[in-house]
C-alpha positions in Angstrom: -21.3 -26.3 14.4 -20.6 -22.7 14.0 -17.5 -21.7 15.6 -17.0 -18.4 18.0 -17.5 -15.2 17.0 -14.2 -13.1 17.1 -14.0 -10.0 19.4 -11.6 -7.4 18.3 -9.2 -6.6 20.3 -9.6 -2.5 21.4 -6.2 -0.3 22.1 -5.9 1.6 25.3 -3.6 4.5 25.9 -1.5 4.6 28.9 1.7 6.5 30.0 5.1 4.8 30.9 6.8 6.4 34.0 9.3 9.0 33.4 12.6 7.1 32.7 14.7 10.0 34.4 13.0 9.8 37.8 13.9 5.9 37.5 17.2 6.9 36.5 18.3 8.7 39.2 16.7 6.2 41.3 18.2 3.3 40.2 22.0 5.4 40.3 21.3 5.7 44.1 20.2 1.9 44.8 23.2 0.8 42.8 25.4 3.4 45.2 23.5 2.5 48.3 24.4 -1.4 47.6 28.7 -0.7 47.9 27.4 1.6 51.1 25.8 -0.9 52.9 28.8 -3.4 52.8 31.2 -0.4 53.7 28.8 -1.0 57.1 30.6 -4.2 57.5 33.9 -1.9 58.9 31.9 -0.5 61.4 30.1 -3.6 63.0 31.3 -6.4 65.0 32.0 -9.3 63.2 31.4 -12.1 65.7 28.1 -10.7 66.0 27.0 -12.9 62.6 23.2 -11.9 62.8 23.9 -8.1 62.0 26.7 -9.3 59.3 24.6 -11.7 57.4 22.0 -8.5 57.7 23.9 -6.6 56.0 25.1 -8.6 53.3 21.4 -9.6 52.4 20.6 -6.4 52.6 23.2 -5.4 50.1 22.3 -8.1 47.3 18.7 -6.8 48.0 19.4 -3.4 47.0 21.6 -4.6 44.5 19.2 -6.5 42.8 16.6 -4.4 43.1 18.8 -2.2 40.7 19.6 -4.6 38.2 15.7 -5.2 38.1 15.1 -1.3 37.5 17.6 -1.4 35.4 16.0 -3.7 32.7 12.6 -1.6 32.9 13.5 1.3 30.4 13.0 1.7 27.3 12.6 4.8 24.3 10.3 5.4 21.5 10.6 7.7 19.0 7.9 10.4 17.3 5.2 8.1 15.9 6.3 5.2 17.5 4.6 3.1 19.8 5.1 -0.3 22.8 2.3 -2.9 23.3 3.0 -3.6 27.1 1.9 -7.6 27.2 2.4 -8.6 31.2 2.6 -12.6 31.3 -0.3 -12.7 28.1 -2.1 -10.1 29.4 -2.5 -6.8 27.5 -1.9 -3.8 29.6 -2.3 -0.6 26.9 0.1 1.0 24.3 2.5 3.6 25.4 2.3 6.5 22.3 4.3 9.4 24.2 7.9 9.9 22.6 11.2 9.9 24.8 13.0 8.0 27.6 10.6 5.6 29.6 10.4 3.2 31.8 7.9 0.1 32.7 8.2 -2.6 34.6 10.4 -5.4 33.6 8.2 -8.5 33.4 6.4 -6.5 30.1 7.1 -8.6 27.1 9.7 -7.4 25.1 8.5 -9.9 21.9 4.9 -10.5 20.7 6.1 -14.1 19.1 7.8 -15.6 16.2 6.1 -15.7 12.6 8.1 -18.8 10.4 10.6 -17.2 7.8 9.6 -16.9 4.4 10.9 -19.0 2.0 12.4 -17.2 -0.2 15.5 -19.5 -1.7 14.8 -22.7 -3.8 16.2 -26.2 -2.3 19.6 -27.1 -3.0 20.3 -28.8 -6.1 21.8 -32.4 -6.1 25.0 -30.5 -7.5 25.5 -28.3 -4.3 27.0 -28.9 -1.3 25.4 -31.1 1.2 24.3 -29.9 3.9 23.8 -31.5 7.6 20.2 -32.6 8.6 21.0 -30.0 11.6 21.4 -27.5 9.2 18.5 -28.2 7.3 16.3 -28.3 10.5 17.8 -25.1 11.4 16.7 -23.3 7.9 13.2 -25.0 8.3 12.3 -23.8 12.0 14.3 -20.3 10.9 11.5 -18.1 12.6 11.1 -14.0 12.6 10.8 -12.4 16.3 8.3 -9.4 16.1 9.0 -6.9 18.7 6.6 -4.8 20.7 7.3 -2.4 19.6 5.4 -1.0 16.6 6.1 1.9 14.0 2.9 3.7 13.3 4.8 6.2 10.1 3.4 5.8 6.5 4.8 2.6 5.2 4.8 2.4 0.6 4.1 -0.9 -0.7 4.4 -1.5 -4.2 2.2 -4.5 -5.2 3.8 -6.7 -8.1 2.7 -6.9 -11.6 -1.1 -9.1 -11.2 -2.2 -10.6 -14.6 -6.1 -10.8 -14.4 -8.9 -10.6 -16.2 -11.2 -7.2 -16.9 -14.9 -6.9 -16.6 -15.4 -7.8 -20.2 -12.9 -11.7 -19.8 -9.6 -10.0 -21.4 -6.3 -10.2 -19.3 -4.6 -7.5 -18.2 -1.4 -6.3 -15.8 -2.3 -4.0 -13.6 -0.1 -3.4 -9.9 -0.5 -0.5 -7.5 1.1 1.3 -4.4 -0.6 1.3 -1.5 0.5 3.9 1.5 -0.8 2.4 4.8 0.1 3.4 8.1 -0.6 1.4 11.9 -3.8 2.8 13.2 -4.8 0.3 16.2 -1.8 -1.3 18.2 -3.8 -3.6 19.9 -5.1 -5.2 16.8 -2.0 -5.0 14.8 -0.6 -7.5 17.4 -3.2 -9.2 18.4 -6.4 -9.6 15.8 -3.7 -11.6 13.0 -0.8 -12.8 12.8 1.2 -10.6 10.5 -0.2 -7.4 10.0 2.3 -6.7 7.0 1.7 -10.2 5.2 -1.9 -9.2 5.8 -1.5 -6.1 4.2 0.7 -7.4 0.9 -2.2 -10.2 0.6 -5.4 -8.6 1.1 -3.9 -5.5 -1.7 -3.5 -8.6 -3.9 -7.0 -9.7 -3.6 -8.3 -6.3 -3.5 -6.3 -5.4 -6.9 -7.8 -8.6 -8.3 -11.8 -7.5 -7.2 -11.4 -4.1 -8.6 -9.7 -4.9 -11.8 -12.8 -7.7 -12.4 -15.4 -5.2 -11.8 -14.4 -2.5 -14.5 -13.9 -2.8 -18.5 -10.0 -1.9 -19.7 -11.5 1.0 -21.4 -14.5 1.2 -24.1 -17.2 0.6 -21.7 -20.6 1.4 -22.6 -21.9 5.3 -22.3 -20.7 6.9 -19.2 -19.3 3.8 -17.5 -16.1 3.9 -16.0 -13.0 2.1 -16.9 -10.0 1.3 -16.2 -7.9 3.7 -18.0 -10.3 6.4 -18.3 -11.2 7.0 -14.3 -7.9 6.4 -12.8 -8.8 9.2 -10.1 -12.3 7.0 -9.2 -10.6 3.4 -9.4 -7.6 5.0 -7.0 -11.3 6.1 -4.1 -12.9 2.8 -5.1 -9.9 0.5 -3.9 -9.3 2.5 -1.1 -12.8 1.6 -0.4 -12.3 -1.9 -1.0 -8.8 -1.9 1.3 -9.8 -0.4 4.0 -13.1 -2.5 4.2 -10.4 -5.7 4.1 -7.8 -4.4 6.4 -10.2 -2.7 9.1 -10.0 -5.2 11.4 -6.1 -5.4 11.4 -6.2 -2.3 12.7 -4.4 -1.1 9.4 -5.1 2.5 7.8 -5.3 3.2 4.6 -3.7 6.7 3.6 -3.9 6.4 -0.5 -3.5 3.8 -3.4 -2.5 4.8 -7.3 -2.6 2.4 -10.0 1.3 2.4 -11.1 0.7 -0.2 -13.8 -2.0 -0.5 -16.8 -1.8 -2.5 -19.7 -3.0 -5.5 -21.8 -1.4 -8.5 -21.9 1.2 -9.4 -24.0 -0.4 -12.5 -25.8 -3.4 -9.5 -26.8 -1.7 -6.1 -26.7 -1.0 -6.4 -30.6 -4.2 -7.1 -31.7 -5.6 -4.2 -29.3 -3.0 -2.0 -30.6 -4.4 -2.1 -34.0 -7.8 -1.7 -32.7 -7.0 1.3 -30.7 -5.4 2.6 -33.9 -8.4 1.5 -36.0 -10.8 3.4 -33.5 -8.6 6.6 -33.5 -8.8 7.2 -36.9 -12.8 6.5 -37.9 -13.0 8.7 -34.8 -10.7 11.2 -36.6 -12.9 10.7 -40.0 -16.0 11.5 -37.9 -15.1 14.7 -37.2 -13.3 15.6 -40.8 -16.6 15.0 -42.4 -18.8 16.5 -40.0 -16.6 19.7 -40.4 -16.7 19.1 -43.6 -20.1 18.7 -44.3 -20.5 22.1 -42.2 -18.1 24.6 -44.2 -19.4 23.1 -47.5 -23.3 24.1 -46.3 -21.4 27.5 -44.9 -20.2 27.9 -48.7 -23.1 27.4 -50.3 -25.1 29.4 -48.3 -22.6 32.4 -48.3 -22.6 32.1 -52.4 -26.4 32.7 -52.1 -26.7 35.0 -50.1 -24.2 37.2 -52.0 -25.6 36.3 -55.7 -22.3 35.0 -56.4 -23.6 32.7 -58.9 -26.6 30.7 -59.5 -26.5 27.2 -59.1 -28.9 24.6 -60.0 -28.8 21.4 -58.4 -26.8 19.4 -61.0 -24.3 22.5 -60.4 -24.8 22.7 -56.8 -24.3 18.7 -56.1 -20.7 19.0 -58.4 -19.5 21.6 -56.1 -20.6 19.3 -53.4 -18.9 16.8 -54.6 -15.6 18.7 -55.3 -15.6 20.4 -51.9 -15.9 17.1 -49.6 -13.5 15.9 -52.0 -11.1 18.4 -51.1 -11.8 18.8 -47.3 -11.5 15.1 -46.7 -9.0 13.7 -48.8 -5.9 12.5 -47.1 -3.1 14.3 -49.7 -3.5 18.2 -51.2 -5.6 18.2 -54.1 -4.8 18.5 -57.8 -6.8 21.4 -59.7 -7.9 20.4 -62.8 -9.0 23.1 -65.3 -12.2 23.1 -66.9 -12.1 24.8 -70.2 -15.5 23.9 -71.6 -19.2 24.0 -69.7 -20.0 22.0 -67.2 -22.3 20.0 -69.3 -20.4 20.0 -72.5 
């Protein structure tokens, strides 16, 4: 049976009252409470009807200004509250400064379990109290309502996987994301910044398998030669991932690129290898260029006349020369070139 389909949840804006006009109202109620008992001097007090009056009309007042009083709130630039009234979402306040809203809004969104993050104690340590131990395993985090929405780094760790062509690699990332919807940050998953570190994980790991390390075939990007297009392309990828956590994704840079260490030798030397017939290509093609330069140039002036037993020895000598890895020796020819 195919379950529901999930409606995301959409932000609205809305404005908190002025937390100043409350203010000064909730300074007068808490002076008008001590007023209305100073009324207690002026009335008879065997008439108990306008006495027990007053006095409830005093803890009225009064705790109408306690109630004000636990109603206001600030944000700061690029901050922002999710107002929650008994499971019910209200809006998002976005304006900066002193506000106030009214009391019964949630101040928590719920608890997320700790992580763990310590390994269990050894049989050498301490013991420690079953209450204890129940106390570290229901350990919970309480998010707030209240939600930054400034540029957030996140620096993946160091992900050994494998490249298009099966050999492993480390590759990592940073990954600038800010909060772009409030009302799905809270409410469309659980986490939104354990989202975030696990879908850049699996988004690393899909772009890494779709692209060679480097030597790809003609024109086809890799790794290590299109850092600028893998950066767009998992930006691509992340945002597609974290769109509905109402996450945005402001850049991503590849921080880390290498092989393996169980392979980065044997690459090494093939790197190296590839560098230098790379290197020989172009000696001898120069090569091969200034000796036809030569030739032509001693023709042209009727330097000499060579025939092509002649011609095919200079040839010879001059690729010799132009390619050879140390300086040449002269050697002095003092008979013919046939002799």
């Amino acid at each position: 049976m195919p379950g529901a389909s999930h409606t995301p949840t959409t932000e609205k804006h809305v404005h908190a009252v002025s937390g100043w006009s409350m203010l000064f109202l909730d300074i007068v109620l808490f002076l008008t409470a001590p007023a209305c008992l100073l009324l207690l001097a002026k009335i008879d007090l065997n008439i108990v009807s306008s006495v027990l009056s007053v006095v409830v009309l005093a803890a009225l007042v009064l705790l109408l200004a306690i109630f004000i009083a636990c109603g206001f709130f600030t944000l700061q630039p690029n901050e922002a509250r999710v107002l929650i009234l008994f499971g019910h979402y209200k809006g998002s306040v976005h304006d900066s400064g002193f506000h106030w809203a009214n009391p019964f809004y949630a101040r928590s969104r719920g608890v997320v379990p700790a992580k763990a993050g310590s390994a269990p104690p050894s049989a050498s340590s301490p013991r420690i109290g079953m209450g204890r131990l129940q106390a570290l395993a229901s350990a919970a985090q309480t998010l707030s309502t209240k939600l930054s929405l400034r540029a957030n780094n996140f620096n993946t760790d160091t992900l050994k996987v494998n490249d298009k062509r099966g050999n492993p690699i480390e590759i990592a990332a940073v990954i600038v994301w800010r909060v772009h919807d409030t009302a799905q940050v809270v409410f469309d998953v659980e986490d939104y910044r354990t989202y975030v570190e696990m879908q850049s994980e699996s988004a690393i790991r899909s772009i890494a398998s779709r692209y060679a390390y480097d030597h790809g075939d003609e024109h086809e990007l890799t790794l290590r030669g299109g850092a600028d297009e893998i950066s767009v392309a998992l930006k691509d990828e992340l945002q597609m991932r974290l769109a509905k956590a109402g996450v945005q994704i402001e850049e991503t840079r590849l921080t880390h690129l290498a092989y393996a260490p169980e392979i980065a030798p044997v690459m090494l030397r093939r790197q190296q290898a590839e560098a230098i017939i790379s290197a020989r290509q172009i000696i001898v093609q120069n090569a091969v260029g200034m000796v036809h330069m030569a030739l032509d140039e001693l023709d042209k002036k009727n330097v000499v006349k060579l025939d092509d037993e002649r011609r095919a020895a200079m040839v010879s000598n001059l690729l010799v020369v132009l390619c050879g890895q140390s300086d040449p020796s002269p050697v002095i020819n003092t008979g013919t070139l046939y002799s």
